[in-house]
N, C-alpha and C positions, 0 to 999 in steps of 0.2 A: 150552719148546719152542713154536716158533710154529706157529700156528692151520693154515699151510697146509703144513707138515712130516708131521701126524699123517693118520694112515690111514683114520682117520673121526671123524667130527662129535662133540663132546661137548656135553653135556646139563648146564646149570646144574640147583642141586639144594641143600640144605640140609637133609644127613638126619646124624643121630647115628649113631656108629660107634667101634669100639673096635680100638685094635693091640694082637694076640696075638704076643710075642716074645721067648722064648726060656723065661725063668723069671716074664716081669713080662707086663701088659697096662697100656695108656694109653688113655683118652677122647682120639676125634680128631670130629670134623665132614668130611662126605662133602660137598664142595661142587661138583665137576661131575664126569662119569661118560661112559665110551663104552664102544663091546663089548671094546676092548683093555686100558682102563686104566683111571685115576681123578685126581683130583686131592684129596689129604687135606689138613686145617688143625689142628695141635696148640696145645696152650695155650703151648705153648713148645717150645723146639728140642731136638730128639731124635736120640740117636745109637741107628739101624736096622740091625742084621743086612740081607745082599742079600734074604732071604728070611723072612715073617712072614705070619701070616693075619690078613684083617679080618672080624672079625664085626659082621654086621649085626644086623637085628630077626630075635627067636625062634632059631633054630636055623640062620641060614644063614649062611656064612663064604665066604671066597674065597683062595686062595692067591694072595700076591702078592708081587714083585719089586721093589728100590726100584731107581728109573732114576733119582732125583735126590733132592734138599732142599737147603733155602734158608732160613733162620731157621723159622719155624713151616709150611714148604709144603712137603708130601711128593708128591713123583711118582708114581706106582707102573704095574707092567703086570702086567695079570693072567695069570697061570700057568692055562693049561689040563691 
């Protein structure tokens, strides 16, 4: 999606991060972030249910949406 399509500004970033889905979880990298959505990177290409939680550090997760993927680059919108 291009830069001037999204709703607001996203935030480069390089934080470790895990996709919770379904029966499995995977190690992803959390490399840019806004208040709507994210941009994930896997070690390799992943097929995602629409619907999956990322867990962060400690205790804290986020329900999220996939809006897309592309070889190792997951889209996502966060679920309020």
């Amino acid at each position: 999606m291009k830069a001037k399509q999204r709703k607001s500004g996203r935030q480069p970033l390089s934080y470790p991060a895990k996709i919770i889905a379904d029966d499995r979880s995977c190690n992803c990298r959390l490399v840019d972030v806004s208040d709507g959505g994210a941009l994930l990177v896997t070690d390799e290409p992943l097929e995602l249910p629409q619907e999956f939680m990322l867990a962060l550090s400690g205790s804290i997760t986020r329900r999220c949406q996939l809006r897309w993927s592309e070889d190792c680059d997951v889209g996502v919108l966060f679920v309020r």
